[in-house]
Wavefront OBJ file of the C-alpha trace (Angstrom):
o trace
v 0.000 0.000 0.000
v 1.019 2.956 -0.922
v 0.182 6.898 0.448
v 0.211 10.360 -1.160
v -0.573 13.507 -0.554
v -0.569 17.054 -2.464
v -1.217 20.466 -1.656
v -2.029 23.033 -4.154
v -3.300 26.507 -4.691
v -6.034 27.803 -7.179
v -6.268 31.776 -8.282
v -10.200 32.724 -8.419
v -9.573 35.391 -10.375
v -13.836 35.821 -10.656
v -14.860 35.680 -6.850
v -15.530 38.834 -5.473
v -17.143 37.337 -2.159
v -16.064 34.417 0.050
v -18.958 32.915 -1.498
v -17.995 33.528 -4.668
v -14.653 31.186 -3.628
v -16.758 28.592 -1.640
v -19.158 27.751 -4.438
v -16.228 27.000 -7.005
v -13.874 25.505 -3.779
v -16.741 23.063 -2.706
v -17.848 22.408 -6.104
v -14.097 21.022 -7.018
v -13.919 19.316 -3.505
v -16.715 17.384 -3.947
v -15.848 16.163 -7.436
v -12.670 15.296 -6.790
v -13.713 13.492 -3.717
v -16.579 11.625 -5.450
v -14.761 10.475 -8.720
v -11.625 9.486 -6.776
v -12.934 8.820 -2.976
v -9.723 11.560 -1.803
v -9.642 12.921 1.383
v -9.636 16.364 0.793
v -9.991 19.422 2.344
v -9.548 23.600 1.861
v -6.425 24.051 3.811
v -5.645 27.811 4.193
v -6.467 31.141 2.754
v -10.070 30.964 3.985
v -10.539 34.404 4.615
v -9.112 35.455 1.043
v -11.366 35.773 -1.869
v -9.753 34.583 -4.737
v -7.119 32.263 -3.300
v -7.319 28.636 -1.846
v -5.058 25.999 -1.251
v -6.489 22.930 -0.692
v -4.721 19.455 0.343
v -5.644 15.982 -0.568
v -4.464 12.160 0.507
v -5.207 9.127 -1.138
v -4.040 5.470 -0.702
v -3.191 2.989 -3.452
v -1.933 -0.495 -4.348
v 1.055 0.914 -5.690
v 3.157 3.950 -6.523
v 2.128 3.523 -9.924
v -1.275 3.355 -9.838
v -1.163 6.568 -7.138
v 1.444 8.362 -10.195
v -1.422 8.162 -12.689
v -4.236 9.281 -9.948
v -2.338 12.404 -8.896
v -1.634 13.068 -12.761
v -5.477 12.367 -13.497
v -6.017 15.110 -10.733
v -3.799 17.400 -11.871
v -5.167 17.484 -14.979
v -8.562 18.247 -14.007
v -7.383 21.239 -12.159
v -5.738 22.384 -14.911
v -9.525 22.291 -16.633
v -11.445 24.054 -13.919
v -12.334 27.176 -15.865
v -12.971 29.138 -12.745
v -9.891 28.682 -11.413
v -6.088 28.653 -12.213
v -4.007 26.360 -10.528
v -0.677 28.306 -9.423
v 0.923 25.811 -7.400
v 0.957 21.968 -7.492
v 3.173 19.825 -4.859
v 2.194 15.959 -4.950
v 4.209 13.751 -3.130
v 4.516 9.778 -2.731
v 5.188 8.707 0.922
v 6.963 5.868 1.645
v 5.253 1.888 0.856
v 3.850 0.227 4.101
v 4.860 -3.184 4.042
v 3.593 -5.909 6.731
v 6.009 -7.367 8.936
l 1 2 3 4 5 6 7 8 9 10 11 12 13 14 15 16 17 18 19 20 21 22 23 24 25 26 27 28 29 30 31 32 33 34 35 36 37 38 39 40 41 42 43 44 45 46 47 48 49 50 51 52 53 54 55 56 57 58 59 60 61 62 63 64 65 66 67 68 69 70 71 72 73 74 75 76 77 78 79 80 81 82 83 84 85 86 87 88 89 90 91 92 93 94 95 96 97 98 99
C-alpha cells in the first residue's frame, strides 16, 4: 500500500465574495472526492477571496497506480475554468509493508 498527498493553490480570479470562492472551492472538492474517494480538504487562505489551497491524501496499491491518480487530478485542475491552478506539490510517501 502505498500513500500520497498534495497540496495546491487555485487563483479565483472571478470571486468577489467568500462565497464567490466557496461555491467554485466546494464544487471542485466534492468532485474530486466523489470520482476518486480523496480525502480532501480547503487548507488555508479561507478568509481570502480569490485564493485557496487545498490538500488531498489518497491510498493505493502501488506507486504507480497513485502516479497516474495524482496526474489524473492534476489534470482536471488544470480544466477548472474558474480557477487557475498556481501551485501543485504531490508527493509519494513511503510503501507500508507488513512485517
Amino acid at each position: 500500500m502505498v500513500v500520497g498527498v498534495a497540496t495546491f493553490e487555485l487563483h479565483i480570479p472571478s470571486a468577489r465574495s467568500l462565497k464567490d470562492k466557496r461555491r467554485v472551492v466546494k464544487a471542485l472538492i466534492e468532485r474530486l472526492h466523489h470520482r476518486y474517494r480523496l480525502s480532501i480538504v480547503e487548507s488555508r487562505y479561507h478568509d481570502l477571496h480569490q485564493r485557496a489551497e487545498i490538500g488531498l491524501a489518497a491510498v493505493a496499491v502501488s506507486a504507480g497506480e497513485l502516479e497516474r491518480l495524482l496526474e489524473e487530478v492534476h489534470n482536471i485542475l488544470d480544466q477548472v475554468p474558474e480557477a487557475y491552478l498556481t501551485r501543485w506539490e504531490p508527493q509519494i510517501l513511503e510503501e507500508a509493508t507488513s512485517g
